[in-house]
C-alpha positions as CSV (number, residue, x, y, z in Angstrom):
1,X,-26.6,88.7,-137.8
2,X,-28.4,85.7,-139.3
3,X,-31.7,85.7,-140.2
4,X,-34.5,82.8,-140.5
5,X,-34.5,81.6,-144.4
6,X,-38.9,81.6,-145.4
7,X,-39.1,78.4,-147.3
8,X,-39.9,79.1,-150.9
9,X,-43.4,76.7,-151.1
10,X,-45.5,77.1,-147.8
11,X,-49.2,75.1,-148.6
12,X,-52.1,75.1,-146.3
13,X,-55.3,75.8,-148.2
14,X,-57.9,73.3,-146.9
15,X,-58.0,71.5,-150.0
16,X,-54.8,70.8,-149.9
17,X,-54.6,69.8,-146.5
18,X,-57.9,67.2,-147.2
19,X,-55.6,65.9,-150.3
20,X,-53.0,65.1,-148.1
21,X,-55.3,63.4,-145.3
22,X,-57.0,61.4,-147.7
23,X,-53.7,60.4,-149.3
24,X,-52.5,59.2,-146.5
25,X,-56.1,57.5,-145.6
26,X,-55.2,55.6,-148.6
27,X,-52.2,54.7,-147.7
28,X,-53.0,52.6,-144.7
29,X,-51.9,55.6,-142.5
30,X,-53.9,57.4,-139.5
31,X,-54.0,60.7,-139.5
32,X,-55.2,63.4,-136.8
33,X,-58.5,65.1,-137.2
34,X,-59.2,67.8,-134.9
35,X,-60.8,70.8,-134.3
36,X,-60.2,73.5,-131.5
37,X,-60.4,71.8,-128.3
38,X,-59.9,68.2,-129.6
39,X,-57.9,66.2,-131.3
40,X,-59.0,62.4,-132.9
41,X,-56.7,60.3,-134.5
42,X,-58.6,58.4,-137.2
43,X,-57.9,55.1,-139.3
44,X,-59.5,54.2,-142.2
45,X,-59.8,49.8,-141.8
46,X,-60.6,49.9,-145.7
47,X,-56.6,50.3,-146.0
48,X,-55.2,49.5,-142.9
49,X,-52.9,46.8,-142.4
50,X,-54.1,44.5,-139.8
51,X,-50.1,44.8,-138.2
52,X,-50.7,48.9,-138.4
53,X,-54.6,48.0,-136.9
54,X,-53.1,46.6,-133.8
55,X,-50.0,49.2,-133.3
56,X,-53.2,52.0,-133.8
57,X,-55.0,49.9,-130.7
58,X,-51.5,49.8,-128.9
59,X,-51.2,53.8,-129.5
60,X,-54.7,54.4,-128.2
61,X,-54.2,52.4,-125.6
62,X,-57.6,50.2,-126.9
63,X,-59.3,53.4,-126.3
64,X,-60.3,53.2,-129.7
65,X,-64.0,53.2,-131.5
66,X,-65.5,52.1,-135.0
67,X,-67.6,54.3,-136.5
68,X,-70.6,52.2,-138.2
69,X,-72.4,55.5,-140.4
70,X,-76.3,54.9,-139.9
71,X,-77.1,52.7,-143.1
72,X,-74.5,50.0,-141.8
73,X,-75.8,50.3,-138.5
74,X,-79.8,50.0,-139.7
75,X,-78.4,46.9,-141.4
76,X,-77.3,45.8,-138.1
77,X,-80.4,46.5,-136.9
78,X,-79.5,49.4,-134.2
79,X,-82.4,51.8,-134.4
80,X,-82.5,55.5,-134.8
81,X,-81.2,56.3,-138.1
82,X,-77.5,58.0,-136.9
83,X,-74.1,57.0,-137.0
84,X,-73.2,55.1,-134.4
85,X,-69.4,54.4,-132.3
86,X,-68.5,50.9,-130.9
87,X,-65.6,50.2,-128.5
88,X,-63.2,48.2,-130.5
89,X,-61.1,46.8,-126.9
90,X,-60.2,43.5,-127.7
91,X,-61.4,43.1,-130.7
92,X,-59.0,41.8,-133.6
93,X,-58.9,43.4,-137.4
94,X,-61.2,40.5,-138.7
95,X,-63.5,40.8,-136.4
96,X,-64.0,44.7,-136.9
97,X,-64.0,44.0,-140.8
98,X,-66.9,41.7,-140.4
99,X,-68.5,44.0,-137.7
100,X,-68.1,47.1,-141.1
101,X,-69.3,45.5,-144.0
102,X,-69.5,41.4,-144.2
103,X,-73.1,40.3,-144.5
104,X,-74.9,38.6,-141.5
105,X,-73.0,40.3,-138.8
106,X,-73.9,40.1,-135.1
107,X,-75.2,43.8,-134.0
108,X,-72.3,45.0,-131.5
109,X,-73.6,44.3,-128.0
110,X,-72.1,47.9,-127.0
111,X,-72.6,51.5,-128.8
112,X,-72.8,55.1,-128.5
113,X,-74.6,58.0,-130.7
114,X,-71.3,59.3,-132.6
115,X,-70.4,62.6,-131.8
116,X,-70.4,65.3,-135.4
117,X,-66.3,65.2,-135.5
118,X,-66.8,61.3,-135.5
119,X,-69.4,61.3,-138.0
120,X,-67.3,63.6,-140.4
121,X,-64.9,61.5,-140.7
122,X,-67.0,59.5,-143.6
123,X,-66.8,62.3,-145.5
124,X,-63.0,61.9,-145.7
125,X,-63.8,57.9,-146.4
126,X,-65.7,59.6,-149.2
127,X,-62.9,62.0,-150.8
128,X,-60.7,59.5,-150.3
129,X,-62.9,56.5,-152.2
130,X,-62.8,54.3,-148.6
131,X,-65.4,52.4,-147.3
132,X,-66.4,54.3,-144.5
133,X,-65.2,52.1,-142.0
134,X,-63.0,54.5,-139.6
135,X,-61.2,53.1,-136.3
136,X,-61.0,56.9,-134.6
137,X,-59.9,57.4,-130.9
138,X,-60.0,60.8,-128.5
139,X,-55.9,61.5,-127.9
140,X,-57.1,65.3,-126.8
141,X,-54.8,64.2,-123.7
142,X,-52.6,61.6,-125.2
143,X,-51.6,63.2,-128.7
144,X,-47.8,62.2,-128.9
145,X,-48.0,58.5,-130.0
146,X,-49.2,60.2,-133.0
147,X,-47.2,63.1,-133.3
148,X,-45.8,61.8,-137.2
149,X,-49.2,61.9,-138.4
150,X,-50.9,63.7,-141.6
151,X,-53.5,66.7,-139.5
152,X,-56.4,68.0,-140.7
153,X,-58.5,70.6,-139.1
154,X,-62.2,70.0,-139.4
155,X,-62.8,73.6,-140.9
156,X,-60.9,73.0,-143.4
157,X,-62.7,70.0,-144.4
158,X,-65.8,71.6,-144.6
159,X,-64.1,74.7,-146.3
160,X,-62.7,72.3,-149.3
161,X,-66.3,72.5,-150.8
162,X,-65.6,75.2,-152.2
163,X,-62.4,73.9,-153.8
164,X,-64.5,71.2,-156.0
165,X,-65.8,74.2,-158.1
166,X,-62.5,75.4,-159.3
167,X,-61.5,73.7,-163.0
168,X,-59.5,75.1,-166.0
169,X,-59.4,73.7,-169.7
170,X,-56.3,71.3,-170.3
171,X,-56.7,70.5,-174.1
172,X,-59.8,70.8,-176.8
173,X,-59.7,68.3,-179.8
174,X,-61.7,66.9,-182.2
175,X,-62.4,63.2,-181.8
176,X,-64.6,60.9,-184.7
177,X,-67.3,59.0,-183.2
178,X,-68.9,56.1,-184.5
179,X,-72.5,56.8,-186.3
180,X,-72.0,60.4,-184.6
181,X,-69.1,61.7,-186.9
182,X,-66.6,64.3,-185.4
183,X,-67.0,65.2,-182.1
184,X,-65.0,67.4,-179.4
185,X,-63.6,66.4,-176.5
186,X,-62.7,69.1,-174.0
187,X,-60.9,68.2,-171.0
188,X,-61.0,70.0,-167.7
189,X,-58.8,69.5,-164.7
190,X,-59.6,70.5,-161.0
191,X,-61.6,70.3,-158.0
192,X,-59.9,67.9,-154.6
193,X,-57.3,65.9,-156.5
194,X,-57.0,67.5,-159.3
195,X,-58.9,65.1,-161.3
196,X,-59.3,65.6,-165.3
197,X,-63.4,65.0,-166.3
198,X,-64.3,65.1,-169.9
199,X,-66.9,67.1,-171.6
200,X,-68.2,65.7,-175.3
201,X,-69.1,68.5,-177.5
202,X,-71.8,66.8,-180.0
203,X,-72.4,69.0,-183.3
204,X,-72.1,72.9,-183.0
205,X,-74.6,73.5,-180.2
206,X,-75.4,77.5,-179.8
207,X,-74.2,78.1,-176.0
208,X,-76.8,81.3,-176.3
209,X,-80.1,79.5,-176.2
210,X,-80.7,76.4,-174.4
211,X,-78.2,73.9,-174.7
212,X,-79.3,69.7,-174.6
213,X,-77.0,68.5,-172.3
214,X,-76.4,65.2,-170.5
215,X,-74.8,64.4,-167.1
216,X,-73.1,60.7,-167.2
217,X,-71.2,59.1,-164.2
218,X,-68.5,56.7,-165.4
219,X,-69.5,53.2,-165.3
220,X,-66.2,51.0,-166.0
221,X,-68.3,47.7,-166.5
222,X,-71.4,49.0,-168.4
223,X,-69.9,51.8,-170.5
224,X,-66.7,50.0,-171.4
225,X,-67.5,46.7,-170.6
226,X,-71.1,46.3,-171.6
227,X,-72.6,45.1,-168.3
228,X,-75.7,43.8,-168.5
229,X,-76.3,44.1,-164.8
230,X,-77.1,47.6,-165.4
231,X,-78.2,50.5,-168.4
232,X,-75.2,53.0,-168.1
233,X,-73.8,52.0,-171.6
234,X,-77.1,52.3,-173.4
235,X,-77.6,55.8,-171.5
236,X,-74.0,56.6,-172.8
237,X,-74.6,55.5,-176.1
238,X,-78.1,56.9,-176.5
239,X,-77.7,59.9,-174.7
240,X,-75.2,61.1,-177.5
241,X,-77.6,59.5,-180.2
242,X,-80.0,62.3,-178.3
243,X,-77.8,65.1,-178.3
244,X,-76.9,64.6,-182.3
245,X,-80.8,64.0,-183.3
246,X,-81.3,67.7,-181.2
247,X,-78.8,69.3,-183.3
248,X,-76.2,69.6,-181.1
249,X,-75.3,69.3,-177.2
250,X,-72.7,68.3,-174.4
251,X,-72.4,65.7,-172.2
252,X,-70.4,65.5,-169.2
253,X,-68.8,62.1,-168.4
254,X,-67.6,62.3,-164.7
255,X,-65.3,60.5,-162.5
256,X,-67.9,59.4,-160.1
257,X,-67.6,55.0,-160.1
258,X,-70.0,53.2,-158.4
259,X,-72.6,56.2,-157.7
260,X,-69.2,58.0,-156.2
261,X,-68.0,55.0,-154.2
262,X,-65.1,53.9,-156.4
263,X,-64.6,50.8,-158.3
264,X,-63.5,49.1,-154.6
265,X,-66.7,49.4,-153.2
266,X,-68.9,49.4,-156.2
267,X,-67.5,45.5,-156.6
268,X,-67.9,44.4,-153.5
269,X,-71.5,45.6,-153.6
270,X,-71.8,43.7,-156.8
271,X,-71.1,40.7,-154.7
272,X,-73.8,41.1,-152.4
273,X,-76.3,41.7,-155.1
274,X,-75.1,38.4,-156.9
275,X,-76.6,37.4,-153.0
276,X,-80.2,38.7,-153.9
277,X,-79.6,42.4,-152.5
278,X,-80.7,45.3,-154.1
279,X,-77.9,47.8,-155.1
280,X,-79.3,50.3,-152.6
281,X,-79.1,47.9,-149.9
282,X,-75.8,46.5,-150.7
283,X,-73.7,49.9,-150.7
284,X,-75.4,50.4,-147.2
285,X,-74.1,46.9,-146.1
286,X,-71.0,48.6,-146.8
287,X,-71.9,51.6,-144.6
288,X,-72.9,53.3,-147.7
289,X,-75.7,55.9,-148.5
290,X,-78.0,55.4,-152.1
291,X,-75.6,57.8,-154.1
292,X,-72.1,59.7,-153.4
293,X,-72.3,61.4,-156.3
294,X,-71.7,65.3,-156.4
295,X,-72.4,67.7,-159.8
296,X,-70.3,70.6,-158.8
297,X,-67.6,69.5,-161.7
298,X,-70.5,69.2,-164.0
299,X,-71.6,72.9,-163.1
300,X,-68.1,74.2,-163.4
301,X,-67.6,72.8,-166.7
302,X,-70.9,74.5,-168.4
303,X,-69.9,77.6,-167.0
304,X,-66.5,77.8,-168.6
305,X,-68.3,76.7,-171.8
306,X,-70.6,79.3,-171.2
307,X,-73.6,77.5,-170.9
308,X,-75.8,78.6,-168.5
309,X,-79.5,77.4,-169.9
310,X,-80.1,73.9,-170.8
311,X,-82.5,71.2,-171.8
312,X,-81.1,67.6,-169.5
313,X,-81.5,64.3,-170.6
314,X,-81.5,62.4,-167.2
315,X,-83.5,60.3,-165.3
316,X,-82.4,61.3,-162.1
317,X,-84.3,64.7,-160.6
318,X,-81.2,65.0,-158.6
319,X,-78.9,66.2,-161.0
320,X,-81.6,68.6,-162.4
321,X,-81.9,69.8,-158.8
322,X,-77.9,70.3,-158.5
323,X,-78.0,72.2,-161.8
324,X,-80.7,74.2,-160.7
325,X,-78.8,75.0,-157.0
326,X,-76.2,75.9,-158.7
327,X,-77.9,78.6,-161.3
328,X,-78.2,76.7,-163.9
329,X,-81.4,77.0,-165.6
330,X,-83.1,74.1,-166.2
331,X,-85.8,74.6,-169.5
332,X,-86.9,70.7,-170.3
333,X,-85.8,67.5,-169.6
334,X,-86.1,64.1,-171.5
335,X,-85.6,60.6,-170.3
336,X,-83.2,58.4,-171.5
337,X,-83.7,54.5,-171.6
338,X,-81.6,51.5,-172.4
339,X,-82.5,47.9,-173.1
340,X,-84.0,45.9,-170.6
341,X,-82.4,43.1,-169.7
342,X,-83.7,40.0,-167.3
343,X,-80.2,40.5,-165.1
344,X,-81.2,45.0,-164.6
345,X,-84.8,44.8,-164.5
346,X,-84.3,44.6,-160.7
347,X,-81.6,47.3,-160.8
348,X,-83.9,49.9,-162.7
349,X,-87.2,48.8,-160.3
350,X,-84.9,50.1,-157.6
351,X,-83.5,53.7,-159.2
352,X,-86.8,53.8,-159.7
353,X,-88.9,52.8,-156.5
354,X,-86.6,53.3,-154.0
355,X,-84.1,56.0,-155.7
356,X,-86.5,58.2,-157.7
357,X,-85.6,57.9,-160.9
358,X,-88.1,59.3,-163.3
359,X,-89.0,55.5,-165.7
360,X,-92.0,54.1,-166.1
361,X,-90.3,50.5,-166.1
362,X,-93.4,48.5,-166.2
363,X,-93.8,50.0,-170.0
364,X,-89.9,49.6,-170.8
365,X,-90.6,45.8,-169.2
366,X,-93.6,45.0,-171.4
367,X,-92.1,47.1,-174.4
368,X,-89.1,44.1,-174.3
């Protein structure tokens, strides 16, 4: 009698199976998205070939649809504020790349309100660091064209959340700073992807009373770079000055390019500002919304430090408001400003007019 071997590694937690579909995003590959009664194959054009673009339309049997989310279509000027679907029949990979995110693009003559399985799939554009350009098609019926394909059920996309919160400590050393003397730098690795974020331990803050902390998204061109199309490496710089004058503190640099969009997109909208657009308006040219940006990796990383009460250096009321969802507690909060320059004074008059951000820039204008 013979008996059916159990494999040795069997994986299906949700955030595995979003790793996977987002890997395979990446890749240039479609993948299946479905939930109970349906099935949608999905393509993300930010990586597709334009050969693998037609064979998708081939597959579909030009049944297929672009997803425009509803800051690209409000660019196109299609009212209503929702994401949108346009019938893609006959039209070539150019012309849908122009239609996604190239400036000055005719509205599309034909569209539909997209359906919440349609609209998700930006969130996988998202994880995966895409432009949220997705070329999906209904193959309820018609599935087996794409029977090699990556799927991902839609509960389980939502059900990776969760995921994002679970980190462990890798390594804990001490690292000499320039003007701020030894500091550590304790590394923590989780969350979708497994990626590695860095906490910076100034001085010998006391994790029982209220801990200054800052939260810093990495900025490749102004922290390492020293961009003066923005203030991120002044914030950097100044926001551990801070921590040292308060006798002590953390701050959490995270893995979030480009307001969470990736270096990809994050250039591209640099192109369009060198244009005359605002930031905010040239990430939604790209289909993009004002910030990507998500703080559960921050929270995690204060927990397993045990820091549960904190003073924030920050700008942003978002991040205070993420801390304070999460259970943080929030006691004070303190700005922190970099030089004005004549190439970001437009950049900081947006975060703070249009994003929120908490500077008074006509005094940091005149203070200059």
């Amino acid at each position: 009698m013979s008996y059916a071997a159990e494999p040795y590694f069997q994986f299906s937690k949700p955030e595995i199976d979003v790793e996977r579909a987002a890997s395979e995003l990446r890749h240039g590959r479609p993948i299946l998205f479905s939930t109970d009664d349906r099935k949608m194959a999905v393509l993300a054009l930010d990586a597709a070939a334009p050969s693998l673009y037609d064979h998708f339309a081939a597959a579909t049997e030009n049944r297929h649809s672009l997803l425009l989310t509803a800051p690209r279509a409000k660019r196109l000027g299609i009212t209503g504020n929702r994401d949108v679907l346009t019938p893609l029949a006959g039209v070539n990979f150019e012309a849908a790349s122009r239609l996604s995110y190239s400036l000055g693009a005719e509205p599309p003559s034909k569209w539909i309100a997209a359906d919440a399985l349609a609209s998700q799939s930006a969130e996988l554009a998202r994880i995966a660091l895409l432009l949220p350009a997705m070329v999906i098609a209904d193959i309820s019926a018609t599935s087996k064209n794409f029977a090699g394909c990556c799927e991902l059920s839609a509960a389980h996309l939502k059900g990776a959340d969760s995921a994002r919160q679970r980190f462990e400590q890798v390594v804990r050393t001490r690292v000499p700073l320039k003007e701020l003397g030894d500091a550590e730098f304790v590394v923590f690795r989780g969350g979708l992807a497994q990626k590695d974020q860095v906490a910076i331990v100034v001085g010998k803050p006391d994790v029982s009373r209220t801990v200054p902390i800052r939260i810093h998204s990495s900025c490749i061109t102004g922290d390492l770079c020293g961009s003066l199309k923005c203030d991120c490496g002044d914030q950097l710089q100044n926001g551990l000055a801070l921590l040292k004058q308060a006798g002590g503190g953390v701050l959490l640099y995270l893995d979030q390019e480009g307001r969470g969009t990736g270096i990809g997109a994050k250039m591209r909208a640099y192109g369009y500002q060198h244009l005359g657009l605002d930031t905010i308006d040239a990430d939604a040219e790209l289909g993009l919304a004002e910030d990507h940006r998500r703080y559960e990796a921050a929270v995690a990383m204060l927990l397993h430090m045990k820091i549960s009460n904190v003073a924030v250096y920050t700008n942003n009321p978002m991040k205070i408001s993420a801390l304070r969802a999460a259970g943080i507690k929030v006691h004070a909060r303190a700005a922190v400003n970099g030089t004005v320059t004549p190439e970001n004074q437009n950049y900081l008059r947006t975060k703070t007019l249009r994003a929120g951000h908490l500077m008074d820039i006509k005094a940091l204008v005149a203070a200059e």
